[in-house]
N, C-alpha and C positions, 0 to 999 in steps of 0.2 A: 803698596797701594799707589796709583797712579791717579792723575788729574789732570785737565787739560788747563797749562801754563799760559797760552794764550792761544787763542783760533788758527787753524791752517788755513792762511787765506789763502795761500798757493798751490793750489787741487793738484802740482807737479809732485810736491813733497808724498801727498797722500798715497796718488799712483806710483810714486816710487819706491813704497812702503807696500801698497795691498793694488795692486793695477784694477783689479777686479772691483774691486769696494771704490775705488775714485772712477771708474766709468762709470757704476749703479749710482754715485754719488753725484754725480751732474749729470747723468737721464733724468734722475727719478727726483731727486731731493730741487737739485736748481732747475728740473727742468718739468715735470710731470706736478710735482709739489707745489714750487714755486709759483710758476703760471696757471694755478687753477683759479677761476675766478672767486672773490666773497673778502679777496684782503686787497689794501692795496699794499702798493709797493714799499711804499714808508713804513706799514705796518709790519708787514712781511721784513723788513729789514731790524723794525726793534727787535721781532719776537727771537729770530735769530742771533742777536749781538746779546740780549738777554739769558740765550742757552750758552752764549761763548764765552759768558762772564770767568775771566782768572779765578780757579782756586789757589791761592797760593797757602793759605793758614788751616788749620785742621777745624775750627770751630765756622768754616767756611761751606763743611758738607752735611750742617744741618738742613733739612728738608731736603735735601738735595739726592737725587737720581745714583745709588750705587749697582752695577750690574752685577750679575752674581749667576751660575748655573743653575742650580736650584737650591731648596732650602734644606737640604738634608747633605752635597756634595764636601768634599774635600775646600773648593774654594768658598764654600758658607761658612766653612770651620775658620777658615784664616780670614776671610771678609770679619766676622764678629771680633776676632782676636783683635784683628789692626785696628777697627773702631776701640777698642778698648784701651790699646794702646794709646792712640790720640786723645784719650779724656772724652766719648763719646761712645753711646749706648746703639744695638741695633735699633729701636725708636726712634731713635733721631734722625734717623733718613729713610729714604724709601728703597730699601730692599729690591731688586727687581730680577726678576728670574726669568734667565735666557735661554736655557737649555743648554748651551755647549759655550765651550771658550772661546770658540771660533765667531761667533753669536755675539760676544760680550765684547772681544777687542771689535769688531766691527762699528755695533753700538759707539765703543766709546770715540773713535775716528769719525764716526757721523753725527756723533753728538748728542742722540737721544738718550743718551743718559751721561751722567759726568765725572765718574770716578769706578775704578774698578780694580782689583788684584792684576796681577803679570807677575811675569819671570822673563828673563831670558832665553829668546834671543826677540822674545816682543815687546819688552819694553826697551829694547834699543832703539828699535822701530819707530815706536811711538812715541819718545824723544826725539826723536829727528822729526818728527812730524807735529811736535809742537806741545809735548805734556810733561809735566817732570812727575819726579817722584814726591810724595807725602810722607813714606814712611818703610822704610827697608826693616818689611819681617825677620826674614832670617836674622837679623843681626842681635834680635830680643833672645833668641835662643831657648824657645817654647817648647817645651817636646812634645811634640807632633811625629804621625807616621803617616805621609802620603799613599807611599803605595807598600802593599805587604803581598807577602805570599801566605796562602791558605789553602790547607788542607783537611779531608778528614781524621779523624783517630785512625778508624782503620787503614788508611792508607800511610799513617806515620807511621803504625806500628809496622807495618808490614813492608814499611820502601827506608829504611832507617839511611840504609849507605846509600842511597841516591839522592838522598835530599841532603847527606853531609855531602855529597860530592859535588852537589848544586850548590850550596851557597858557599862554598868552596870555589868555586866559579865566580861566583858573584863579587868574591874579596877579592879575588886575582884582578878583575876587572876595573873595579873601584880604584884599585891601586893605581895599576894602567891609566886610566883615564886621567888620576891626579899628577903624574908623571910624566906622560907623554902628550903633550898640548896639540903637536903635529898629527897624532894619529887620531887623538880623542876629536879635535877636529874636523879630520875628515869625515869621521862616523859623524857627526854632527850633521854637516855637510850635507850629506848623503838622505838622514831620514827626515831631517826639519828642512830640506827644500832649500837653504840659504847657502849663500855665496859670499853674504857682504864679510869681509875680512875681520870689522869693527864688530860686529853683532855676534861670529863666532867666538871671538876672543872673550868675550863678555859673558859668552855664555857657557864657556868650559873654565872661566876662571869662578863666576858663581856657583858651579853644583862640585867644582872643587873644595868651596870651602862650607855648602852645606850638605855633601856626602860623611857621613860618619867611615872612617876606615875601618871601623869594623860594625858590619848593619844588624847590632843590635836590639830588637826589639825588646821594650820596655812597658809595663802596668800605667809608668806614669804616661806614654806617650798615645794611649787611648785612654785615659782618664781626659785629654784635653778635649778629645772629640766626643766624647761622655758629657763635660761641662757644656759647651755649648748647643749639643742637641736635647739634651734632659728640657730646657724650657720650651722644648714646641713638640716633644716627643719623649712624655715620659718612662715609659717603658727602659730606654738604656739605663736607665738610673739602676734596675737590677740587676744587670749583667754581674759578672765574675770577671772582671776582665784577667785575673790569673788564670783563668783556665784558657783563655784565646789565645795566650803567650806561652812561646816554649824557644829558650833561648840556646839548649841543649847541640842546638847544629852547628851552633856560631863557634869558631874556632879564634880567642884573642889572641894577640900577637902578643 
């Protein structure tokens, strides 16, 4: 979970980060926002240095602005985790649902809200632009499953050797990736848009070390996403989650 460490007073940093969002960002916010008339300028200046205030401590994002996609997504699930981790309940701040990620790191560069989840290669970004880190999830070693494959019965029973030969793929590649920094890289590269030398490094040496070399899926590791959606959406609380897992394709080393 990230926070903004001190204010980007240098709109250079921002654009250099999201060029897009620091243009919107001095049209609209210092320039459309700004000069509407009803505040003056003094005031317009606390309420701003107000929303810049440093988080640096965890018991710092009570009441405070967390963005989040929505209340049902994969970053709700880890948004509630890392409050838990810090000694701090979803209640204690204001949840805010942005719809996409895209959404939320914008948010948090502009400031209307002031702490959110990332990964890399955006929270390099957003350290260079002026936020550090709170609290590095991954390193709790939760079991969590971000993304899975699904399918139905009938199609497992009936595609047996194409789904071993897919996730057969899948190992070859994990491999790869944790291996070869140069080529994982350049794939990086190529579908996340970036260039920066620092940001890629950063971000094939993180999903190196939170890739399982072998992508077993686990009861416990949708029991976590059970636990935190059961208080706002009781229904998962029945599920079987043994029957949604079948580890049957995964070949161990």
């Amino acid at each position: 979970m990230v926070s903004r460490a001190s204010p980007p007073s240098v709109m250079g940093q921002v654009k250099d980060v999201f060029p897009k969002l620091g243009e919107l960002t001095e049209k609209v916010v210092f320039g459309d926002i700004w000069e509407r008339p009803g505040l003056a300028k003094r005031d317009r200046s606390i309420a701003t240095l107000a929303a810049l205030i440093a988080l640096h401590r965890p018991e710092q994002l009570k009441g405070k602005r967390v963005g989040i996609t929505s209340t049902s997504g994969s970053m709700y699930i880890a948004t509630v985790e890392a409050l838990k981790q810090l000694g701090l309940q979803p209640g204690d701040v204001a949840l805010t649902p942005l719809g996409s990620v895209t959404n939320v790191n914008n948010a948090l560069v502009a400031g209307t809200i002031d702490a959110a989840m990332s990964h890399p290669p955006t929270t390099t970004q957003l350290e260079a632009a002026g936020y550090h880190s709170l609290l590095d999830l991954a390193a709790q070693n939760i079991p969590t499953s971000n993304v899975g494959v699904a399918a139905t019965d009938d199609y497992v029973k009936s595609h047996g050797d194409q789904i071993r030969r897919f996730m057969t793929a899948v190992q070859q590649a994990i491999k790869r990736e944790k291996t070869d920094e140069p080529y994982a890289t350049s794939v990086l590269s190529k579908h996340l848009n970036v260039t920066d030398p620092k940001a890629l490094h950063e971000t094939w040496a993180y999903y190196t070390k939170v890739l399982p070399d072998v992508p077993t899926p686990t009861v416990e590791q949708l029991q976590t996403s059970v636990t935190e959606l059961a208080p706002t959406n009781p229904a998962v609380k029945n599920l079987d989650l043994s029957t949604l897992v079948d580890a049957s394709f995964v070949s161990p080393e």
